[in-house]
LOTI-265290 format. One record per residue: residue number from 0; residue in one letter; y, x, z of N, C-alpha, C, O in turn. Coordinates in steps of 0.001 Angstrom, whole numbers, plus 500000, padded with zeros to 6 digits. Each point is the difference from the previous one (the first is absolute). Layout:
N
VEXTI;NUM;A;Y;X;Z;Y;X;Z;Y;X;Z;Y;X;Z;
...
END
This chain:
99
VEXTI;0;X;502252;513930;493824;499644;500883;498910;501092;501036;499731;499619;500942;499304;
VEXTI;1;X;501772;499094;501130;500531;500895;500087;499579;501357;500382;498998;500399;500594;
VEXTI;2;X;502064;500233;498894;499851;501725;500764;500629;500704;500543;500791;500703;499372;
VEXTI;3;X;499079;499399;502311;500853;500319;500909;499982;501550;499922;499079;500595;499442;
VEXTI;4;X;502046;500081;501179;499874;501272;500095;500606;500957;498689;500036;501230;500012;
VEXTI;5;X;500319;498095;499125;500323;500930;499076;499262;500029;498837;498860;499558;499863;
VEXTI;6;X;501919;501051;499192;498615;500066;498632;499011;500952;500183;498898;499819;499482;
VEXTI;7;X;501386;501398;501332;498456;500798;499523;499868;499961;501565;499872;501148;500425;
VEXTI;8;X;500114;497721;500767;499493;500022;500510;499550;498278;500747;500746;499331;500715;
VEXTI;9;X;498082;500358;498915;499346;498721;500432;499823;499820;501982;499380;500863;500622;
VEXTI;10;X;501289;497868;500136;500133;499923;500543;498885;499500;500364;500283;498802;499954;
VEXTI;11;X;498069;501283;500556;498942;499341;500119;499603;498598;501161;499147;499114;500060;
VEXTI;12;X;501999;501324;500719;500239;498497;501398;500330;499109;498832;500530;499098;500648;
VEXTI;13;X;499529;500567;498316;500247;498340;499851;499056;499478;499217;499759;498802;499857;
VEXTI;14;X;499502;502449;499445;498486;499435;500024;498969;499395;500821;499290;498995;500035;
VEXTI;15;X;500998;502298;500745;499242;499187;501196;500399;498670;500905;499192;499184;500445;
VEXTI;16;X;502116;500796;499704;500544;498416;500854;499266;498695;498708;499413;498943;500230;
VEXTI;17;X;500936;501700;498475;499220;498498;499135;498560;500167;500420;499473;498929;500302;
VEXTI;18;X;499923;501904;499775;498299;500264;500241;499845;499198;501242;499195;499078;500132;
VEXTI;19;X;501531;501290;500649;500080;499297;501192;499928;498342;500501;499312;499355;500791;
VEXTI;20;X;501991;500320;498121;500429;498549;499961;498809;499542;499112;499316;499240;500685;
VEXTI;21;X;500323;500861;498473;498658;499725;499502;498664;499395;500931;499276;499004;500005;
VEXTI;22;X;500891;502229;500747;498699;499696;501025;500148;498992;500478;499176;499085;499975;
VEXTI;23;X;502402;500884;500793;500247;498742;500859;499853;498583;499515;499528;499024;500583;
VEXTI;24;X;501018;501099;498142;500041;498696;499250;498130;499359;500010;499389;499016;500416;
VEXTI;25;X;500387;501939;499035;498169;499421;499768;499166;499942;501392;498838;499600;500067;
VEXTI;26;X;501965;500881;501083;499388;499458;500968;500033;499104;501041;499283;499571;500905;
VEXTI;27;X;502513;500231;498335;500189;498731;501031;499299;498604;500130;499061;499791;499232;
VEXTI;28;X;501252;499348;501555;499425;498895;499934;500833;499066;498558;499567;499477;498973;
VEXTI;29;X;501847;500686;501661;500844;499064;499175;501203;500892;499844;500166;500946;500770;
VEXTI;30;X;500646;498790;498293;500572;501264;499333;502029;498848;499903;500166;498970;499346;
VEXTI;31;X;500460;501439;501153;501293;499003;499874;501109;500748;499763;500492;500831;500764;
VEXTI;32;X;500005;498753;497820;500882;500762;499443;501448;498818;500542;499946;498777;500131;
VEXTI;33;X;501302;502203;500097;501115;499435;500458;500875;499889;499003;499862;501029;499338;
VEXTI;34;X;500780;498450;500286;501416;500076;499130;500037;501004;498895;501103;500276;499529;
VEXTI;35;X;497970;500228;500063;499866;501053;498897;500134;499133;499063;499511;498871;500052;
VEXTI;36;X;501305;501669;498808;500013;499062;498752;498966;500697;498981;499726;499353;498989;
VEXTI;37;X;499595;502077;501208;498970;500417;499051;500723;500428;498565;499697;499281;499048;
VEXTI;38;X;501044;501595;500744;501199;499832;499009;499301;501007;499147;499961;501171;500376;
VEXTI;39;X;499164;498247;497857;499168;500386;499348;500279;501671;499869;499284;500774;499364;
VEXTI;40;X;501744;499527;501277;500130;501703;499385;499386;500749;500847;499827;501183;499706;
VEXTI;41;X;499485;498065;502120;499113;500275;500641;498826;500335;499647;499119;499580;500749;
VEXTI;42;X;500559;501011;498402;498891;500125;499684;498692;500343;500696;498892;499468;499943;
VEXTI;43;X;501682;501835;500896;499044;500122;501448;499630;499521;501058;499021;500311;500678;
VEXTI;44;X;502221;498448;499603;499619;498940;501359;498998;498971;498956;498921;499765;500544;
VEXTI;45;X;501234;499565;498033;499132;499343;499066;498270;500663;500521;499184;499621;500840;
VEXTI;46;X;500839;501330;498328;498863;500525;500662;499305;499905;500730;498833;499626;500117;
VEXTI;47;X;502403;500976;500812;499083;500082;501874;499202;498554;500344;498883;499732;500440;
VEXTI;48;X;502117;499594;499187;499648;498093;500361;499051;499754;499044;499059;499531;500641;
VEXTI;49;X;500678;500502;498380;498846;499546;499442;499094;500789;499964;498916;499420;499943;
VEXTI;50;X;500972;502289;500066;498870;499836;500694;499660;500546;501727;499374;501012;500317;
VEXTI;51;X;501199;498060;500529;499522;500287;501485;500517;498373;500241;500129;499775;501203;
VEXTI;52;X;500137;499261;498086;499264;499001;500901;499422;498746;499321;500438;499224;499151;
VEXTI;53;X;498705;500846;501366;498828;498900;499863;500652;498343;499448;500952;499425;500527;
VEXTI;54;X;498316;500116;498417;500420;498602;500226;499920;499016;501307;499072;500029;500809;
VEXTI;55;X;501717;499361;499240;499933;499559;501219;500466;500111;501148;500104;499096;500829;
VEXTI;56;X;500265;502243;499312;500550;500747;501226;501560;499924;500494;500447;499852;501137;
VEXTI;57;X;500248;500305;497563;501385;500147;499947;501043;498659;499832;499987;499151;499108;
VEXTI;58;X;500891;500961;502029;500954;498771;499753;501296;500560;500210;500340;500856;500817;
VEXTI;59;X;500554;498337;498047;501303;500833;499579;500993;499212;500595;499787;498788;499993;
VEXTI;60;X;501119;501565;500457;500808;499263;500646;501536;500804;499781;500416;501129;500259;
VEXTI;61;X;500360;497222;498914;501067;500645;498846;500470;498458;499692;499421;498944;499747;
VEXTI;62;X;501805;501446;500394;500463;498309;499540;500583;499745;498812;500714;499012;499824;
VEXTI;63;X;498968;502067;499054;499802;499722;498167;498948;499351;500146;499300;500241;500983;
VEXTI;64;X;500267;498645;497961;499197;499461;499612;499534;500906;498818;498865;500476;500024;
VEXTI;65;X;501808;499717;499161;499995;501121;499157;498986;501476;500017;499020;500369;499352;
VEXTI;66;X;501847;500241;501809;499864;500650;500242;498257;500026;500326;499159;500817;499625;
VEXTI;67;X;500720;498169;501068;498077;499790;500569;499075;499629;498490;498815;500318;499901;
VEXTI;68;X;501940;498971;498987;499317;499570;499001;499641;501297;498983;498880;500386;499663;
VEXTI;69;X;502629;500242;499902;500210;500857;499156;499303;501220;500593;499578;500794;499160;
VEXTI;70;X;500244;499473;501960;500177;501825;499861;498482;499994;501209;499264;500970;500179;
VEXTI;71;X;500609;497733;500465;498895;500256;501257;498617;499065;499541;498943;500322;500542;
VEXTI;72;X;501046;499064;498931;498948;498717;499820;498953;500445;499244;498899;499546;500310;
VEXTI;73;X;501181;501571;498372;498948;500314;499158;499708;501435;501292;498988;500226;500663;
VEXTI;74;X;501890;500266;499315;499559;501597;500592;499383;499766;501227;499264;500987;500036;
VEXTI;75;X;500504;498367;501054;499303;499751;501129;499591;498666;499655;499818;499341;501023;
VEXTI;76;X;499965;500001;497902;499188;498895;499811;500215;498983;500729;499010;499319;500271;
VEXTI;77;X;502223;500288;500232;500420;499043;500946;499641;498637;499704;499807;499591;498855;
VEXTI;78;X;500095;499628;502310;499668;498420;499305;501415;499664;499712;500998;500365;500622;
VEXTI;79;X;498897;498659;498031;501213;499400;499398;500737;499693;500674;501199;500189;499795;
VEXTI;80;X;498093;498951;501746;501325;499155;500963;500309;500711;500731;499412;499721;501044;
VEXTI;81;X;501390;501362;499119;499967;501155;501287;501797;499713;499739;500716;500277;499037;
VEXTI;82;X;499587;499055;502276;501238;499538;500307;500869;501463;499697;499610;501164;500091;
VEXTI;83;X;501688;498299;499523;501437;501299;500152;500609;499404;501239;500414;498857;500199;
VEXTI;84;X;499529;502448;500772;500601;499464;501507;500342;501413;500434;499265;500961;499769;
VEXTI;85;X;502034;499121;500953;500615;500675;500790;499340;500859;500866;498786;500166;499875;
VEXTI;86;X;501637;500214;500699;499361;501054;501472;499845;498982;501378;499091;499874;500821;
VEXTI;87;X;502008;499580;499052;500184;498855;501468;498750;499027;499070;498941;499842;500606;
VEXTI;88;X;501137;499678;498318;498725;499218;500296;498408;500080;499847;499125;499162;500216;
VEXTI;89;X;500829;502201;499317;498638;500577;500141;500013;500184;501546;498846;499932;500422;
VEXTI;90;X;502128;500292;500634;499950;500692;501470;499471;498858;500224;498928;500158;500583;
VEXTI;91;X;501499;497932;499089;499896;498965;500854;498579;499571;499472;499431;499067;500566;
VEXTI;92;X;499893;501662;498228;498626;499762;499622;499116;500593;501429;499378;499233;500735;
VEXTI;93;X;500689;501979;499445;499474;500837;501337;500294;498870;500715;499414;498933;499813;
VEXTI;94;X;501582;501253;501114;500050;499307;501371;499499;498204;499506;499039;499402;500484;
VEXTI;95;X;501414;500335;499014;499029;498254;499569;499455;499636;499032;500323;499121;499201;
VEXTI;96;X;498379;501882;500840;498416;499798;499414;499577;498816;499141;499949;499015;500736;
VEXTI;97;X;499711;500658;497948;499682;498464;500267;498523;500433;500374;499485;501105;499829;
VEXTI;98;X;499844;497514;500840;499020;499417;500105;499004;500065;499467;499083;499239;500308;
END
């Protein structure tokens, strides 16, 4: 929501990259946020994420517990038990699948 370019002049590329990221979000299959802590003064990544992805879609991966309760759980509607885990152990979720 900033304004690039100056005061009397609006920089219109970062409208469009959010217009963009928008699309992507609502069309992905599954949507995986990395190590972002979502820091409430975000107001425009808030947004973007609630509205471009779907319940269901999105899994956060962040090793605050906090961080997944407080700032991710109402805004993408997360289920309550959505583990706080690292990068190495979301990677060892991929390579060994459960069952």
């Amino acid at each position: 929501m900033k304004q690039y370019g100056g005061e009397d002049r609006r920089n219109r590329i970062f409208s469009r990259l959010w217009r963009i990221a928008l699309d992507a979000l609502r069309n992905a299959e599954e949507v995986t946020i990395i190590g972002y802590s979502l820091p409430p003064a975000d107001s425009a990544a808030w947004t973007l994420l609630h509205t471009g992805c779907e319940h269901g879609r999105a899994v956060v991966v962040n090793p605050s517990k906090a961080v997944l309760v407080n700032r991710y759980s109402d805004l993408l509607r997360l289920p309550g038990f959505m583990p706080a885990m690292d990068l190495g152990a979301w990677l060892d979720t991929k390579e060994n699948p459960e069952p």
